[in-house]
N, C-alpha and C positions, 0 to 999 in steps of 0.2 A: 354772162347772162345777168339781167337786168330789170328786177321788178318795180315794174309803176302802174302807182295806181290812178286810176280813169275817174272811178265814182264812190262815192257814200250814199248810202241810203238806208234812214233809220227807219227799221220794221218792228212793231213791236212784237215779242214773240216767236224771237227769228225762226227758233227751232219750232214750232210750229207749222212752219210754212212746207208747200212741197214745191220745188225749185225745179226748171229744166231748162237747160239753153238749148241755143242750134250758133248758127254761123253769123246770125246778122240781128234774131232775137232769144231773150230770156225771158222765161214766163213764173209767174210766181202767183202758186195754189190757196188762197185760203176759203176754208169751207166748202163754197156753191161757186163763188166768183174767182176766175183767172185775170187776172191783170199781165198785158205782155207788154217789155220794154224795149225799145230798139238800140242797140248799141252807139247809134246816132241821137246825142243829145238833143239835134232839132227837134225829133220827131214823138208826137206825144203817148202816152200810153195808151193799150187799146183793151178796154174792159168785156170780159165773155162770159154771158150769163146764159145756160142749157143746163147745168145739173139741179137738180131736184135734193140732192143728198150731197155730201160732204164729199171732194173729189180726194182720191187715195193714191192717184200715179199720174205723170205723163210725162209724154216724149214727143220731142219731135224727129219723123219721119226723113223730111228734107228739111231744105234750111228755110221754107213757109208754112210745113203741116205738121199742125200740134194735133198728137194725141188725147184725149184726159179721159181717165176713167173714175166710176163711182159705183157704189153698189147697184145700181138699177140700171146704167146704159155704159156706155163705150160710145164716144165722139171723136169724130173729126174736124179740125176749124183749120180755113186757110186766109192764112194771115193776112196776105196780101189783100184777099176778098173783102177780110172783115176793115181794114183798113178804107177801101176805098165806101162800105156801107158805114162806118162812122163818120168821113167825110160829108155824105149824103144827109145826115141827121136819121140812120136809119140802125137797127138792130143787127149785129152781125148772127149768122145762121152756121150752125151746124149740120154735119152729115153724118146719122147714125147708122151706128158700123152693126151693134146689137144692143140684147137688152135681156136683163136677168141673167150676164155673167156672171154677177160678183164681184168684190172688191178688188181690184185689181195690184197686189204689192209690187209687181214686177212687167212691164212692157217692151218690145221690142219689137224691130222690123226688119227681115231680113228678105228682100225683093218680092215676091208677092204675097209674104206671107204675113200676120199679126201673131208673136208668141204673148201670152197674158199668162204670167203667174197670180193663181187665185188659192192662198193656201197651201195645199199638197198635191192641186191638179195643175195641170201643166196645159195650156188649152191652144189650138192652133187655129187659126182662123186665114183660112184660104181669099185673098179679097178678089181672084180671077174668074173661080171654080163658086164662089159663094158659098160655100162649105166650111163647118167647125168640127174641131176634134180634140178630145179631151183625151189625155192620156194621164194613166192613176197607176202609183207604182211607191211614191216615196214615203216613209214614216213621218217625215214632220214637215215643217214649212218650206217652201222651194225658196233660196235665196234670188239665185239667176240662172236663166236660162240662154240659148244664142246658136243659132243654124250653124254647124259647121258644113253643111254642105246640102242640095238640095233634097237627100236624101236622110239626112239624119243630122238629132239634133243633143246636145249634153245642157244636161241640166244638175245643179248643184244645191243641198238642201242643208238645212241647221246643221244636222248631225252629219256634216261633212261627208256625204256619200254624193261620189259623182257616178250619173248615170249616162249612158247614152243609148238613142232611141232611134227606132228605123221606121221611118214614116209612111213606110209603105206593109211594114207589118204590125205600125200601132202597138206597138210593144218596145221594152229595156231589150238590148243584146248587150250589153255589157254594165257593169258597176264596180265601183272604185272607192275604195276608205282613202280619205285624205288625211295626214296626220299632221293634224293643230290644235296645240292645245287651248289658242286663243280664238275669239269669232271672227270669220271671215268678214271681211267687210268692203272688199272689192276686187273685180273682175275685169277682164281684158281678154276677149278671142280675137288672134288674127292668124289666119289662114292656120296654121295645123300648130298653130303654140298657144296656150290659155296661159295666161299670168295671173294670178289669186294675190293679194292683197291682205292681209290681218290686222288685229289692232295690235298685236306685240309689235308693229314695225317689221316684219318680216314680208317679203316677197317669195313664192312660189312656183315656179315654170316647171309646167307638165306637158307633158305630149296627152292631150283630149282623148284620142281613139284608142290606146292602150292605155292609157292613165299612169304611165312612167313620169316620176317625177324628175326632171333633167336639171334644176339647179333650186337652192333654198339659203336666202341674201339676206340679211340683217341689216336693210336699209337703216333701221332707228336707232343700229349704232353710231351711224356718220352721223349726224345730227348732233350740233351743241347742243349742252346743259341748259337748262331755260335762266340759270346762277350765273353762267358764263358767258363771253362777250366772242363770242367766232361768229366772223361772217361768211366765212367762206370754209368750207372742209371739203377735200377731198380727198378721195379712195380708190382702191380697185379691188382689195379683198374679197375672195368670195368664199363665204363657209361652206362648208362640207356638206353633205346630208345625214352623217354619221355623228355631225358636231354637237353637241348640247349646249342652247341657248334658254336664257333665265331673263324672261321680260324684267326693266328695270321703268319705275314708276318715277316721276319727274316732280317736284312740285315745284308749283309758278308763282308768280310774284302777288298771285290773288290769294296765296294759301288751298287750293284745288289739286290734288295730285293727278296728273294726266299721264296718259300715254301717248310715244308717236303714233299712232292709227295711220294705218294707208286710206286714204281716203278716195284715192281715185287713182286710175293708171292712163296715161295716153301714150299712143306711139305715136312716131312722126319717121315715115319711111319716104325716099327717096322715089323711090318707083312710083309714088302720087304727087311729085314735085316739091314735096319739101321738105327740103334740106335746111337742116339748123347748125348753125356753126356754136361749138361750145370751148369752153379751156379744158385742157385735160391734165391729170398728175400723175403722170406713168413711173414707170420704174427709176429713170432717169432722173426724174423732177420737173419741174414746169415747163410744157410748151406751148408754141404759140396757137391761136385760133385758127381750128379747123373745121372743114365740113368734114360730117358723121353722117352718114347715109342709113342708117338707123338707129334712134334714139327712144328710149322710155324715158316718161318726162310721170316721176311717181311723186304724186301729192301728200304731203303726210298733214298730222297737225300742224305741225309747228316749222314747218318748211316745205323746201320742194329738192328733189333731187334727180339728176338729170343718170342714166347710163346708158351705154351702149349698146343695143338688143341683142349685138353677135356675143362678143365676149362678154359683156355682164360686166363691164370695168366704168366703176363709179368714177363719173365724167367729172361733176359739177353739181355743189350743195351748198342751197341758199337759205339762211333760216331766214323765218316770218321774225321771231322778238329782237331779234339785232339787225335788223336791213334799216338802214336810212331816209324814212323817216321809217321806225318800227311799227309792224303789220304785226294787227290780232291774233291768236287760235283762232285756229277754221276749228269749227264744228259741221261743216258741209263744202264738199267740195264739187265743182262740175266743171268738166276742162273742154275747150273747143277751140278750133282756130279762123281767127276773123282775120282777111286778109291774108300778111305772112305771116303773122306771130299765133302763138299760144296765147289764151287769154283764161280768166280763172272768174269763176263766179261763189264765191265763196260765203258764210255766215258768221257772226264773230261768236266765240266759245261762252263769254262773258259780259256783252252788250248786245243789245238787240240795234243788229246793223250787219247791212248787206253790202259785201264792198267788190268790185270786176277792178282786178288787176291783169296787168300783159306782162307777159315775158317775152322781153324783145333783145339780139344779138348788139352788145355797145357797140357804137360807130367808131372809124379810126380817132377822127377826132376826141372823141370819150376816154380812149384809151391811153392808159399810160407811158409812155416811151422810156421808165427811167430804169434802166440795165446799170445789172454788177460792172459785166464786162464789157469794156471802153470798146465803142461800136463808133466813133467821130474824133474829129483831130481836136488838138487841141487849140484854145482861145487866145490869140497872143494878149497877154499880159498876164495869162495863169501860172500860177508859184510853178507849177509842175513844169514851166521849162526854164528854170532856173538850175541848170545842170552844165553849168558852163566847167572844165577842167581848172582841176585844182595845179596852181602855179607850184613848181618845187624850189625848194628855196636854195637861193644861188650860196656855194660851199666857196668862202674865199681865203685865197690859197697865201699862207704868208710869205713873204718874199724875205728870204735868206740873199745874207750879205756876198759877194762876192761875187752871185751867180750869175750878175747882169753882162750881158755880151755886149762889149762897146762896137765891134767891127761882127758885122754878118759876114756868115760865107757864100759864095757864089753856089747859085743853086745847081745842082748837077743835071745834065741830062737824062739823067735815068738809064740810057743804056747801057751802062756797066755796072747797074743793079739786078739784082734780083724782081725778077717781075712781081708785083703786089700782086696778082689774079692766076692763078695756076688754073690749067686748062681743066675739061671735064676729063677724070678718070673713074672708066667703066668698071664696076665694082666685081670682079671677075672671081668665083667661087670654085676653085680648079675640085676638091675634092666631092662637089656637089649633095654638103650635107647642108640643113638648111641651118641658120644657126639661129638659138632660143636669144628670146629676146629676158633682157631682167625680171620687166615686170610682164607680167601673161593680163591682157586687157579684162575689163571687167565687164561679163556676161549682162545684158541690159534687155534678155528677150522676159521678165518677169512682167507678167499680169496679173493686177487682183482679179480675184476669184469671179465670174459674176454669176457664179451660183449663190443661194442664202447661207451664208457662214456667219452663224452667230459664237461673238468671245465668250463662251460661256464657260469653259470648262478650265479650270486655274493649273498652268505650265509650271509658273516657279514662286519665289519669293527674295527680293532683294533688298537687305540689311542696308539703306544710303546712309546713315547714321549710328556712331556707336551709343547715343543717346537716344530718349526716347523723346527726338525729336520731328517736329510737327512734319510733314512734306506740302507748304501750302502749296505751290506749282509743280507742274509736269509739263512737258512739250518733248516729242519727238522730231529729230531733224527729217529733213525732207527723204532722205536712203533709207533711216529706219536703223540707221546701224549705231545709233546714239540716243540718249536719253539726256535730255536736261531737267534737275531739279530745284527750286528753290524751297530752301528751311528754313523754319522756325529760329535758328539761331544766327541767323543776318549771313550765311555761308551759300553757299551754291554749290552743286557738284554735276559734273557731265560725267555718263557713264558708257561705257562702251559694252552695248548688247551682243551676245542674248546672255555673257557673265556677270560682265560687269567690273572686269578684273582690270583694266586699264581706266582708270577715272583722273578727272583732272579737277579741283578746286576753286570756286573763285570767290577770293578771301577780299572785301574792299566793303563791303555794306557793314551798319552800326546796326542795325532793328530789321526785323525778318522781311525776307523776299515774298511781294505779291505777288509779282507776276515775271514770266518767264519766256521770250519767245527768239525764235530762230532766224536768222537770214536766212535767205533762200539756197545761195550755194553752201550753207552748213559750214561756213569760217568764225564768223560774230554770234554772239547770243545778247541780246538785251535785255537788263535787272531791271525793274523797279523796287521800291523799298518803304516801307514805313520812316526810313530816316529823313523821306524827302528827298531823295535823292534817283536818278539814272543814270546807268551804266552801260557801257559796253564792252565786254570782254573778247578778246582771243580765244580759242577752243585749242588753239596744239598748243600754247604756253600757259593758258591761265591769268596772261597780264590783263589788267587791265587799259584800254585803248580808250575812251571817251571817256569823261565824267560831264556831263551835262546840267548845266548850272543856270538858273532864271535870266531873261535875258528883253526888256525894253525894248527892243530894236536896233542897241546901241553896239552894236558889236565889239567896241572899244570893254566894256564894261560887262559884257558876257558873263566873265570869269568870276566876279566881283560878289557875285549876286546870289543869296540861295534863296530855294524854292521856299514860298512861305506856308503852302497847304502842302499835304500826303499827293503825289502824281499818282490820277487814275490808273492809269494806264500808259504802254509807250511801247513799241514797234518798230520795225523795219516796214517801209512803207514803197509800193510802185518798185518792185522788183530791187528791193535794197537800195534805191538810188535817194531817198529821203529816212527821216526817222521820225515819225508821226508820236505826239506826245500833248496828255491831256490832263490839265491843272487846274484846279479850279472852275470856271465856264471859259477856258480857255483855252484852243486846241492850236496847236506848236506843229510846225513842220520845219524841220532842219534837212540843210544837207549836210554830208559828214563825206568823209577822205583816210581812207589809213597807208601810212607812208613808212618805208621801211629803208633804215640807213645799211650803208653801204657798211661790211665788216661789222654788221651788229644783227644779233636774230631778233632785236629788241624793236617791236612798230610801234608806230607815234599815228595815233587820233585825231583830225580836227575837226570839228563842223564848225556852222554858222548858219544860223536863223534866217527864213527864208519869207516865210510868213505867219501868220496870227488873226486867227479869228477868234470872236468876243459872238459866245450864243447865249441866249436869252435866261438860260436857268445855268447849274451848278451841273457839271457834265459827272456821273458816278460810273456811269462804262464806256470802254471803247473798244471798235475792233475795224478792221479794213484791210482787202486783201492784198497780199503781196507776192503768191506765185503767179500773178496774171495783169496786166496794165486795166485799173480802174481810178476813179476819179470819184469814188465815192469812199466817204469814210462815216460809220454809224459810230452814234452816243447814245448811252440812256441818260436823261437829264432829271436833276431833282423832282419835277411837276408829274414823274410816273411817266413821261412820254418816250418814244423814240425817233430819231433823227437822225437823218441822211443828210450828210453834208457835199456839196458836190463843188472839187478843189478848182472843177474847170472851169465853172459862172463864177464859183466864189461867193456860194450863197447856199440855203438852206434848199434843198431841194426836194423834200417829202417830209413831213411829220407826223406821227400816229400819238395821239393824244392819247391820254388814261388806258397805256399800252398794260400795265397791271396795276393790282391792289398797292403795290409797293413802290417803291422807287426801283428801279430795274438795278442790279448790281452787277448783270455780265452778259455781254451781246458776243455775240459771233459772225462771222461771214462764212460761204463753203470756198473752204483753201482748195480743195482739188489734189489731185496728186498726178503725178506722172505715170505712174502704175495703173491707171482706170480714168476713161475719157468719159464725160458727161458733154451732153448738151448746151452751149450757151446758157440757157433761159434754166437751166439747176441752180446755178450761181444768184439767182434774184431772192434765193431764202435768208433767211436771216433767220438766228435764236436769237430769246432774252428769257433772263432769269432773274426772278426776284423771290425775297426772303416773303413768305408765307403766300406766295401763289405760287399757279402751275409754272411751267416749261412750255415755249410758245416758239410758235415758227408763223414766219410771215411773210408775206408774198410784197415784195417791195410796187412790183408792178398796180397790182391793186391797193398795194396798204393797208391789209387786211389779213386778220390771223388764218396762216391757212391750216392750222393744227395746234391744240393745247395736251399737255401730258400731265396728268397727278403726281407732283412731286410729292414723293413719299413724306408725309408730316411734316412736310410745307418748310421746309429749313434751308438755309441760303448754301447751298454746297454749291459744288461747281459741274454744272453737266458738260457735256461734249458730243458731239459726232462726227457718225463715220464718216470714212474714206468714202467708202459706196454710196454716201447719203441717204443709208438707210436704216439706222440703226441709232439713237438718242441714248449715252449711260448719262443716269440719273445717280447720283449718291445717297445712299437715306440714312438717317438716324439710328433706324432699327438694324445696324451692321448689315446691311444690304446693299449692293446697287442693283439698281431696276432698270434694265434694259428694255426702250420703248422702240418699236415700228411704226416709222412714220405715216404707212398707211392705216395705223389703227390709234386708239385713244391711251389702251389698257397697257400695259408692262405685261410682256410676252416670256419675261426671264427674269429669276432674282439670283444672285451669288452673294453668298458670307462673306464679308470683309469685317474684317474687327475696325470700327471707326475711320470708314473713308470719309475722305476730308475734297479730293480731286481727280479727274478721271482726264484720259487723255488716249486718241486713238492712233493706230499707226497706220502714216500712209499708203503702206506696203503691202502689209499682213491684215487680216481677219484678226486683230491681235488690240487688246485694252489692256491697258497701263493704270492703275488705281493708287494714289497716295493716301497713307495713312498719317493718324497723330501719333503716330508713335514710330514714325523712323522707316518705316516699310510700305515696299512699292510691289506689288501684287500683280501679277503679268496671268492672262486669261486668251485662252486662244479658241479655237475654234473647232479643236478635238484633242 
């Protein structure tokens, strides 16, 4: 979804004015005189002078007949008419409905009838029958009123009491306390559902005729901070009725603390022809645009958000102060559809200016094409098919003295040999037991859960250090039946879960391990180091197999050369078949070989440099996925941005500029696991994190934050998430980690950790891994 705006138009005294559209005009009240404008720029405005007194309502009827009322009359003007009499040089005429109703707060039409909120009467005006009727019943002001049927009608007043009234007995048959603590501020009847509206940002669906409240949605949650830079949030949470919510007050960049306000509700149902295609973030994670055959399209202050009328599952949420170019605070909203699109006729909160935006569905062309997973072949001349077989290198055999045969012997026929080929013998089992095999194969029917299992509840504690040393990295292999750590004292150790009692060491780094991560079939692990240095270890010996050393292109000279900055980051890359490695602004793609001699359990390492790109800033994270063929690999770069590099053009392929406050210090991609399938279009998220901002997730497709989380006192730890993609551990300061749901903002869970430092989840299990500074790795399951 996609707002653009159509028009400016500076009114002084926006809030002043009494505003109402239809389908093809907008009218705009001040005082005596209506001014109406056509949504067609040719066409000029049409001035309507009939009241005597200051007009207090209107509506239009159809999409040519405006209402307007005043204290002395009730008018009808038809647009079109009055059009072709200002053509003529002639005064356009009204048609008076009555007179001496009252000021009218509230109008509507519902087939031959006129409802007029006047006050605390509620008044009906028959326009077939030519007949009025007042009906008196409420204590305070009637907000809105609206025919549910042509028998009766509900009416809703200040102090939250919904009535409803039978028009043929002129009297309430029923009444309803609505419980809000905030003011109602808009309404919505279609057919046997009323949607209510508040200024906490909340939404209300009741059934009208018994006044059962059927759902109560915390729209103003989804909504970014007016401080914070999200364009895009989406949800599907829906609170309880039993839930307690505590409106939260916003301040803006003007210094005015505001709230989200519902400002207006539309629906857009299928059974009147239109259908709206939106993006949705289901359980799964992102998928692509589809038609929704019913849609609430709910107006707040400071954005718009789209959901589903059946399920109540927040579709699509655009805010007003971060859309491109940035859109005002509405102080007034009125929604219509011109054409196919929704269009908005809105007031600004803090300029006198009246601005009609559309929300229109983006076209293919508009749309982004750039996917995680590799959906096209590849480019010939891209590094990624630089995969040609590693040559083995020929063993030459010394030649001992004597051994040389000067005379060959005649070669034999073969038939007074032993046949080389012995025929098939059928394997014939006379005592018909069945016989066990060594190893008993290994059971592979395990699915993760896909019920909500949160790690919260702490299983054990594992001592990796007999010092009280730091655990900067964790990683789990892809089975789950192994832990890799990197520590504080330049060491490493893999442990073998869920005791820990079989561990292996990998002794070769001067200055502590950053980072830590797995090849795919769980054989290799690759170090990085503050020494400057990468590695590649063995997991069943501990050798070290690669040492990776700065390298010009010159292969000759590889060896020669060490790294002269700290290496970001570095990886097993495209299903282990590369080793992706990021230096300076300068991101390294090797391929690597491990070759094992004959009569020795000892393997020998080699790569060779494959390609080298040079990007624009000082690259400070990396990440890029490697259980699935992709052809993207993200950095965070000095300038606070993030970047998609894409190895198949060989070119920069997306950038999000001033991605946080900081320079980012750690991206992620979704690894996926074999234990729980997702959808393609999950994999197009991406984290980053940085030292004194949030935790941010983003939608590569659009380039845009599709979720921000409150890192606990703002400090550079290292988040993670789940397997299920649904669940963000955050580390804090305060001996906590704070477990975020990626459909919501807030941290849903806190667990005690004495100074975690790194979190890490397992592909398998419901199960989080926590590194401390002080030697111990904290395992938290999910009961």
């Amino acid at each position: 979804m996609d707002i653009r705006v159509l028009e400016r138009r500076k009114i002084p005294n926006s809030y002043d004015y009494i505003i109402n559209i239809s389908t093809n005009y907008f009218a705009v009240a001040e005082d005596t005189i209506i001014n109406v404008y056509s949504l067609d720029v040719t066409k000029k405005a049409i001035q309507l002078k009939g009241h005597t007194s200051a007009i207090t309502q209107m509506h239009f009827s159809a999409s040519n007949i405006l209402l307007s009322s005043s204290s002395e009359s009730l008018l009808s003007w038809d647009i079109d008419d009055a059009r072709i009499a200002i053509n003529a040089d002639s005064q356009p005429q009204p048609v008076y409905i009555g007179a001496g109703l009252g000021a009218a707060s509230f109008i509507t039409t519902a087939k031959n009838h006129i409802l007029l909120v006047v006050g605390m009467d509620l008044i009906i005006i028959d326009t077939v029958a030519a007949t009025t009727r007042i009906l008196k019943g409420h204590c305070s002001s009637i907000l809105f009123c609206e025919m549910v049927n042509p028998s009766q009608i509900i009416s809703l007043s200040i102090d939250n009491h919904l009535k409803v009234w039978c028009l043929n007995e002129k009297c309430a048959i029923a009444q309803f306390q609505l419980l809000s603590s905030a003011t109602l501020t808009s309404f919505l009847l279609d057919v046997d559902t009323l949607y209510i509206g508040s200024a906490d940002g909340m939404v209300y669906v009741y059934e009208p005729i018994s006044g059962t409240r059927l759902k109560r949605i915390n729209i103003e949650n989804y909504l970014p901070d007016v401080s914070e830079c999200n364009h895009l949030i989406t949800d599907e949470t829906i609170i309880n009725a039993d839930q307690q919510y505590h409106p939260v007050q916003k301040e803006t960049t003007n210094g005015v603390c505001v709230t989200n306000s519902v400002l207006e509700i539309l629906k857009i149902s299928s059974s009147s022809g239109n259908e709206m295609a939106v993006s949705t973030f289901g359980l799964d994670g992102p998928v692509l645009d589809l038609d929704v055959e019913n849609v609430l399209i709910i107006f707040l202050t400071s954005g718009v958000v789209q959901l589903n009328a059946l399920s109540f599952q927040i579709l699509n949420c655009t805010s007003f102060l971060h859309h491109t170019p940035p859109l005002p605070l509405a102080y007034t909203v009125q929604c219509f559809r011109h054409k196919t699109n929704p269009h908005l006729v809105c007031t600004d909160l803090f300029n006198d200016e009246l601005i009609i935006l559309e929300l229109r569905k983006l076209s293919q062309n508009e749309k982004s094409h750039l996917k995680m997973v590799q959906t096209c072949t590849l480019v010939p001349g891209t590094p990624l098919l630089s995969m040609s077989t590693w040559k083995k290198p020929t063993e030459v055999k010394p030649i001992v003295k004597g051994s040389e045969r000067k005379k060959s012997k005649a070669k034999s026929s073969g038939y007074s040999n032993k046949p080389t080929q012995e025929m098939f013998k059928p394997n014939i089992n006379p005592s018909g037991k069945q016989e066990k095999s060594s190893k008993a194969p290994k059971s592979t029917n395990y699915v993760y859960p896909s019920e909500e299992c949160r790690p919260i509840y702490l299983k054990h504690k594992l001592k990796v250090s007999d010092r009280n040393t730091p655990v900067e990295a964790i990683a789990y292999c892809r089975d789950s039946n192994m832990l890799a750590a990197g520590l504080g004292d330049s060491s490493g150790i893999v442990l073998k879960l869920p005791n820990g009692n079989k561990s292996t060491l990998l002794l070769g780094h001067t200055a502590p391990i950053t980072n830590i991560r797995w090849s795919t079939l769980g054989r290799q692990i690759i170090t990085t180091s503050n020494d400057k240095s990468c590695k590649v270890w063995d997991i069943s010996s501990g050798d070290m197999l690669i040492d990776i050393k700065y390298t010009d292109g010159n292969t000759k000279n590889c060896e020669k050369l060490e790294f002269k900055k700290d290496i970001v980051g570095a990886q097993f890359y495209y299903i282990d078949k590369f080793i992706l490695l990021a230096h300076s602004s300068e991101l390294y793609l090797y391929k690597h070989h491990v070759d094992k001699k004959k009569n020795s359990k000892r393997a020998i390492g080699r790569y060779q440099s494959v390609h080298c790109s040079s990007l624009s800033q000082t690259i400070t994270a990396l990440s890029a996925p490697n259980s699935y063929y992709s052809t993207l690999a993200v950095c965070g770069l000095s300038d606070k941005s993030l970047v998609l590099y894409d190895y198949n053009r060989q070119e920069v392929a997306l950038k999000i500029g001033d991605a946080h406050e900081r320079v980012p210090h750690l991206v992620r991609t979704v690894e996926g696991s074999k234990f729980i399938s997702h959808s393609s279009e999950t994999y197009n998220l991406i984290m980053s994190s940085s030292v004194l901002d949030n935790v941010k997730l983003w939608d590569i497709r659009s380039g845009q934050c599709a979720r921000s989380f409150n890192k606990p006192n703002k400090i550079g730890t290292s988040p993670s998430m789940s397997a299920c993609v649904r669940y963000v551990a955050v580390p804090g300061e305060d001996h906590t980690v704070h477990i975020f749901d990626i459909r919501g903002k807030a941290a849903i869970s806190k667990m005690q950790v004495d100074n975690p430092l790194t979190t890490a989840f397992s592909p398998k299990y419901p199960q989080l891994a926590v590194g401390s500074t002080d030697g111990v790795v904290s395992f938290f399951n999910d009961r």
